[in-house]
C-alpha positions as CSV (number, residue, x, y, z in Angstrom):
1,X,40.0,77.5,66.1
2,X,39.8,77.3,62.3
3,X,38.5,75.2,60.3
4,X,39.5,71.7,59.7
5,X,38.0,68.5,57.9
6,X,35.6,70.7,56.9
7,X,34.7,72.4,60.1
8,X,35.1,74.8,62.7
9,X,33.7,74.8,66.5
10,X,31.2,77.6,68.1
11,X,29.8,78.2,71.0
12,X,26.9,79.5,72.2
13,X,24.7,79.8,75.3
14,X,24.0,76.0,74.6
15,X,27.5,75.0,74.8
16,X,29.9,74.2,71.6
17,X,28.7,73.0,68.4
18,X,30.1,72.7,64.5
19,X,29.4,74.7,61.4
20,X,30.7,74.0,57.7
21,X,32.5,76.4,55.3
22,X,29.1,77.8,54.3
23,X,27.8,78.6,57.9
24,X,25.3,76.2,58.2
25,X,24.9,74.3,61.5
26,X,26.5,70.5,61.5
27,X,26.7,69.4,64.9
28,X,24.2,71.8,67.5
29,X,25.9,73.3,70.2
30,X,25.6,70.5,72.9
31,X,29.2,69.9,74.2
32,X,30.9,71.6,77.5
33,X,34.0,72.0,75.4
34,X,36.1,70.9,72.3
35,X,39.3,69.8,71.7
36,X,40.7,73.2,70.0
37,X,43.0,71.7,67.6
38,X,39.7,70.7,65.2
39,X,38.7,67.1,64.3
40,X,41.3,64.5,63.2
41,X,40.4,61.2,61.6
42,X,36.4,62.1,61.5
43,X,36.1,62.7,65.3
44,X,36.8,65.4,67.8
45,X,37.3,64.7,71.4
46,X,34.2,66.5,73.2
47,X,33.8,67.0,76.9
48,X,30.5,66.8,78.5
49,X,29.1,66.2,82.3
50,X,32.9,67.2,83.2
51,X,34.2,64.1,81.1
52,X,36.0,63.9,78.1
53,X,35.3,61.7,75.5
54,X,35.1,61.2,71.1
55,X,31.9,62.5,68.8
56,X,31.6,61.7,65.0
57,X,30.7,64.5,62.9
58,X,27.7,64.2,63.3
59,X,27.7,65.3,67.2
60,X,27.6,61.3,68.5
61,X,29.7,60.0,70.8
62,X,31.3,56.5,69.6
63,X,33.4,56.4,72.9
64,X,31.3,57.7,75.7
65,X,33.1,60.9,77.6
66,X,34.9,58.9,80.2
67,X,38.2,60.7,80.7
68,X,40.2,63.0,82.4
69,X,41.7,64.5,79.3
70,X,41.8,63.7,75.5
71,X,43.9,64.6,73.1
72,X,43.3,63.5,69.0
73,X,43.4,60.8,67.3
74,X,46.6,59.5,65.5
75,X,47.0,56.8,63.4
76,X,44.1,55.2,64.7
77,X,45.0,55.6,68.1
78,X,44.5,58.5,70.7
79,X,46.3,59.8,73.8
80,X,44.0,59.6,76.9
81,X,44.2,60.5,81.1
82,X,42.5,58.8,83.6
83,X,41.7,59.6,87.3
84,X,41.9,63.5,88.3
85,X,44.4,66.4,88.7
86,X,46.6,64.4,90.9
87,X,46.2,61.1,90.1
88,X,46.1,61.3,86.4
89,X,47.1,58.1,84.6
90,X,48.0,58.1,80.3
91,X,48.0,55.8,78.4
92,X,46.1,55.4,74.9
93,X,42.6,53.5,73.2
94,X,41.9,52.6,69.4
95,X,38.2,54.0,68.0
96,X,36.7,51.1,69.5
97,X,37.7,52.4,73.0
98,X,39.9,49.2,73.8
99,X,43.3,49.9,75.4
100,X,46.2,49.8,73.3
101,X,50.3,49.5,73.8
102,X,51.3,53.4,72.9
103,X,54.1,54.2,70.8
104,X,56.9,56.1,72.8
105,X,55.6,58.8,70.0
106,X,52.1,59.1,71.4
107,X,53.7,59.2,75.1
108,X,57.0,61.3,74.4
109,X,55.2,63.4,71.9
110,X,54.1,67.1,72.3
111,X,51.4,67.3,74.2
112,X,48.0,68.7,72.2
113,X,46.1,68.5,75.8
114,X,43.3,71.1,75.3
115,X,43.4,74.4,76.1
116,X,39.6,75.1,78.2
């Protein structure tokens, strides 16, 4: 992962966490995993306790991990699954969390689910 708005993700026996250009820790390595395409819009989705959900840059969540998987936020809006494996259900949220309609563009879209 490189960097992007300013930022790039490492891990570390602690879990993943963000440094700037310089080095310097931003965010300490507290997350299970990262969404490995790099923050968009000030926020990165974040997984931890097996959930996903969307930090700040300064390693808070403003929409608790609740999903199955995340993908970025777009235009104010982000791609989210609910459910499991199986039974996963899409559909997307604004930065307050709230369900929105999608756009056939965030459904029909390529897919940025993350890699780990």
């Amino acid at each position: 992962m490189g960097f992007s708005e300013g930022l790039t993700a490492v891990q570390t026996d602690a879990g993943w966490g963000f440094i700037d250009t310089a080095g310097a820790p931003v965010i300490k390595p507290q997350f299970d995993d990262v969404y490995d395409g790099g923050f968009h819009e000030g926020s990165i989705a974040a997984k931890l306790g097996g959930e996903w959900g969307y930090s700040d840059k300064t390693g808070k969540f403003f929409i608790k991990p609740r999903f199955y998987q995340a993908e970025p936020f777009g235009d104010g809006v982000a791609k989210v699954a609910e459910g499991g494996a199986l039974l996963s259900t899409w559909g997307c949220i604004n930065r307050s969390g709230e369900s929105v309609v999608c756009t056939p563009g965030h459904l029909l879209g390529a897919s940025q689910v993350p890699r780990r």
